[in-house]
C-alpha positions in Angstrom: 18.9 -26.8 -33.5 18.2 -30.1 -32.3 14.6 -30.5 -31.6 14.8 -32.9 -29.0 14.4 -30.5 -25.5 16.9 -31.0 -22.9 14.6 -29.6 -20.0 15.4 -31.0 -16.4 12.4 -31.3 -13.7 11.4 -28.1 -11.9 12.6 -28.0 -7.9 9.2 -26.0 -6.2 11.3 -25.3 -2.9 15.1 -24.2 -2.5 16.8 -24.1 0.3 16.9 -20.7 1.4 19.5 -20.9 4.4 22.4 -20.7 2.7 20.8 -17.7 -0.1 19.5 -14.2 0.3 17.5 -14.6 -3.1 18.6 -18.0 -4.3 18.1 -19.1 -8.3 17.7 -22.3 -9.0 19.8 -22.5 -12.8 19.4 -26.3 -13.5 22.1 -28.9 -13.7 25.3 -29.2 -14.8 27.1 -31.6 -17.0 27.6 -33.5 -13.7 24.4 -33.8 -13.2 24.7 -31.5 -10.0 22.2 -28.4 -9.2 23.5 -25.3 -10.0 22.2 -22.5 -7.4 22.9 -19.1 -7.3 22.4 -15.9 -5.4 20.9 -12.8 -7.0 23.0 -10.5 -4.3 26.7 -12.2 -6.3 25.6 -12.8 -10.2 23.5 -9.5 -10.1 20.7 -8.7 -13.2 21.1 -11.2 -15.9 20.6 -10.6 -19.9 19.3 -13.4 -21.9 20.1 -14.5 -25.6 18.6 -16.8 -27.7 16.7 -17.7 -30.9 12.9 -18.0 -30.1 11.6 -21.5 -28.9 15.0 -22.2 -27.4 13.8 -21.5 -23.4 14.1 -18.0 -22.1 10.7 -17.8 -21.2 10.1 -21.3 -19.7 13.2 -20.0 -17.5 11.6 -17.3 -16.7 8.9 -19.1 -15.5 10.7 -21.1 -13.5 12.3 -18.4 -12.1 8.9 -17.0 -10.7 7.5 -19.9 -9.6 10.4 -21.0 -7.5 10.4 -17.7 -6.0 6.9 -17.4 -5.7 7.1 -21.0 -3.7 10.3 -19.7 -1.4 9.4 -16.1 -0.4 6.2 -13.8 0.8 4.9 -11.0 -0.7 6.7 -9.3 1.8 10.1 -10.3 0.9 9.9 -9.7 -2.8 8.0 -8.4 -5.9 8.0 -8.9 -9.4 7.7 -6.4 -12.5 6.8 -8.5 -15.5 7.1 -7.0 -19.0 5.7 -8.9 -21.9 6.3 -6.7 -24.9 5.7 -10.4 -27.5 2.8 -12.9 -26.6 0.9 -12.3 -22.9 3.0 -15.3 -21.3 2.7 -13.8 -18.0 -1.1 -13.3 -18.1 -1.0 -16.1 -15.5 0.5 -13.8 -13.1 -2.4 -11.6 -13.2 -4.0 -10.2 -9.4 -0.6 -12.5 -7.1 0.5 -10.6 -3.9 4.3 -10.8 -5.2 3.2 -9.0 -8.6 3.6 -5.3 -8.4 0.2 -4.3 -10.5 -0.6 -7.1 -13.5 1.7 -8.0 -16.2 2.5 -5.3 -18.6 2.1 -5.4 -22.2 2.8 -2.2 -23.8 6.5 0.0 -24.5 5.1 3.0 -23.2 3.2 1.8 -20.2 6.6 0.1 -20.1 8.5 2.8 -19.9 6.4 4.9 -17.6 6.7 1.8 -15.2 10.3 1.1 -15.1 10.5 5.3 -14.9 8.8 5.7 -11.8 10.6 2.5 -10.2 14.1 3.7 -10.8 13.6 6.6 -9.2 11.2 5.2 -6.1 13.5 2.6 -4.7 11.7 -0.2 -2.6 11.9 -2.0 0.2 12.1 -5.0 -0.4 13.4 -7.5 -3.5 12.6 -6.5 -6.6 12.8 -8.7 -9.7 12.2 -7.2 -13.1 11.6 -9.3 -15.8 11.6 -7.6 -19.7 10.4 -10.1 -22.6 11.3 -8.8 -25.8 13.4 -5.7 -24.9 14.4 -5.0 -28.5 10.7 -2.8 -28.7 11.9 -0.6 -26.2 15.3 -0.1 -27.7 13.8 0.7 -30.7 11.4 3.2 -28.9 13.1 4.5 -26.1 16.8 3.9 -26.9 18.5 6.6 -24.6 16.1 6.9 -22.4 16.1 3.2 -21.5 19.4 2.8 -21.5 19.9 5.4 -18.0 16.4 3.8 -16.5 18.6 0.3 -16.5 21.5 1.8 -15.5 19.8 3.4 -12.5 17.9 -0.3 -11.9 20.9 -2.7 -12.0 22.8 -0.6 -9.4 20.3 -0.4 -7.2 20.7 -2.7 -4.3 18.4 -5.4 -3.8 17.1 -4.8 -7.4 16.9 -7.1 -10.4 16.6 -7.1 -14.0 16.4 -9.8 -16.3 15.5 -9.3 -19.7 15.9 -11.2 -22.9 15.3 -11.2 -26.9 16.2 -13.7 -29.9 17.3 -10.9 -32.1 21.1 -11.0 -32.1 21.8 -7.3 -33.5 24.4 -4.6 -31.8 21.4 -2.3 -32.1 19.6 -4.2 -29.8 22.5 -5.0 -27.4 24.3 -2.0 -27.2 27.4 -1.7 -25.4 25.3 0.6 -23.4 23.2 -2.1 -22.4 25.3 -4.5 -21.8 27.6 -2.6 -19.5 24.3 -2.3 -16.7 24.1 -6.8 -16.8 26.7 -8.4 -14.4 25.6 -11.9 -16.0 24.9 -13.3 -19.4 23.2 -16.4 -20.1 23.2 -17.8 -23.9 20.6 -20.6 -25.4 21.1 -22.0 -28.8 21.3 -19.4 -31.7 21.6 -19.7 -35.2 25.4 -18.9 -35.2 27.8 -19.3 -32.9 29.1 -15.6 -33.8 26.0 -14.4 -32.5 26.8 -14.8 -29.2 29.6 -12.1 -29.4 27.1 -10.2 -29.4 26.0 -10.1 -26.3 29.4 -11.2 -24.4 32.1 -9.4 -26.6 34.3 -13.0 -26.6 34.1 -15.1 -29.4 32.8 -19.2 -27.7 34.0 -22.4 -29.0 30.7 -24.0 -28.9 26.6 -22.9 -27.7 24.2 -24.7 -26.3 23.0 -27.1 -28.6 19.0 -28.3 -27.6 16.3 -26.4 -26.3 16.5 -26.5 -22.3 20.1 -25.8 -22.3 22.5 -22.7 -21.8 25.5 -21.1 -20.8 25.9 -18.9 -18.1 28.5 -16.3 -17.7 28.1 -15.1 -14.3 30.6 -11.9 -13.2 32.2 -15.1 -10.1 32.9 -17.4 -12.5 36.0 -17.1 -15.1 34.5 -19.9 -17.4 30.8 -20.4 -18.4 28.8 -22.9 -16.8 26.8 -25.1 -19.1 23.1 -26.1 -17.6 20.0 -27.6 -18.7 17.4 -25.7 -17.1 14.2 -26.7 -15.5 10.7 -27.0 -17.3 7.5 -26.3 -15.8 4.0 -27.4 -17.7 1.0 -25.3 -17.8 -0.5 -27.5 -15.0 2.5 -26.7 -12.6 2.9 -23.4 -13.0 -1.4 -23.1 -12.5 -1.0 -25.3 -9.4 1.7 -22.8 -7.9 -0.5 -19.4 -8.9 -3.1 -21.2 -7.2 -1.5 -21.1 -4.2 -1.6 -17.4 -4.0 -4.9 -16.5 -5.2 
């Protein structure tokens, strides 16, 4: 992997007009912002090796979200099952309880929510999901089912370990979109999109997104936030 990052600068406020729950992706190889609505691409599962930008998008994806909507409009459920990257998060309006850090308080969370539906926007986000595989195979696998076809409920959740195990067809089947950062192998992405690619994502910063609308994958470099951003947009909320 090339070492260099490929990172674009963070966008605090989207437009909402033309969204219901807008995403703001990155650019494109045109140099264009690439937007999306939850409600069309659906939940999204994320592969890539480690250090290559999962987690500063998922940052990104909170804070823009945090910056656009109230409490009232939407909540997150954040899963850390690695490092405690979402301690940050800890005591916002728009975070239902405090991050999570263990598979079977995990579990027991993402339980209860698939079968209490709420009323407003949720977006669940899963770091390392290949714990709870490993834990709670079967039973996780109908919990995201349930989740990702619930409306107005979304999942993303992402790990660097490209095994079948991990992303079982089961799996797989419950995410509408994929999105790919560099891996190790280019066969590794069949993994996770059953479709061999001519090429990945070379730099850290950048993916592919394979979004159920879209017939080809989009290529983005996605936005970076630093510590100090993403403290100045919690701060906000306290």
């Amino acid at each position: 992997m090339n070492n260099v990052p490929s990172f674009v600068e963070f966008i605090k406020k989207i437009d909402k007009t033309a969204y219901k729950l807008p995403l703001y992706l990155g650019i494109d190889k045109n140099e264009s912002p690439v937007v999306v609505d939850f409600p069309k691409i659906g939940s999204i599962l994320m592969l890539g090796t480690k250090g290559t930008g999962k987690t500063t998008f998922a940052h990104s994806t909170i804070c823009s979200l945090l910056s656009s909507f109230p409490s009232s409009y939407l909540e997150f459920i954040l899963i850390d099952l690695k490092e405690p990257e979402f301690s940050k998060y800890e005591n916002l309006p728009s975070v239902m309880g405090n991050p999570i850090y263990n598979s079977a308080e995990a579990i027991r969370t993402l339980s209860s929510l698939s079968n209490t539906p709420g009323s407003k926007y949720q977006i669940i986000m899963i770091d390392t999901f290949s714990d709870l595989v490993i834990n709670y195979g079967i039973i996780l696998s109908r919990i995201i089912k349930n989740l990702t076809s619930r409306k107005n409920t979304y999942v993303i959740m992402w790990d660097s370990k490209p095994y079948e195990e991990i992303f079982s067809p089961d799996i797989k089947d419950c995410f509408s979109s994929k999105i790919i950062f560099n891996l190790d192998n280019k066969k590794d992405a069949d993994v996770i999109l059953n479709q061999s690619v001519d090429q990945i994502p070379e730099k850290k910063g950048e993916a592919m997104i394979f979004c159920k609308h879209n017939s080809d994958p989009v290529f983005v470099r996605c936005p970076h936030l630093s510590e100090s951003e993403i403290e100045e947009v919690v701060n906000n909320f306290r």
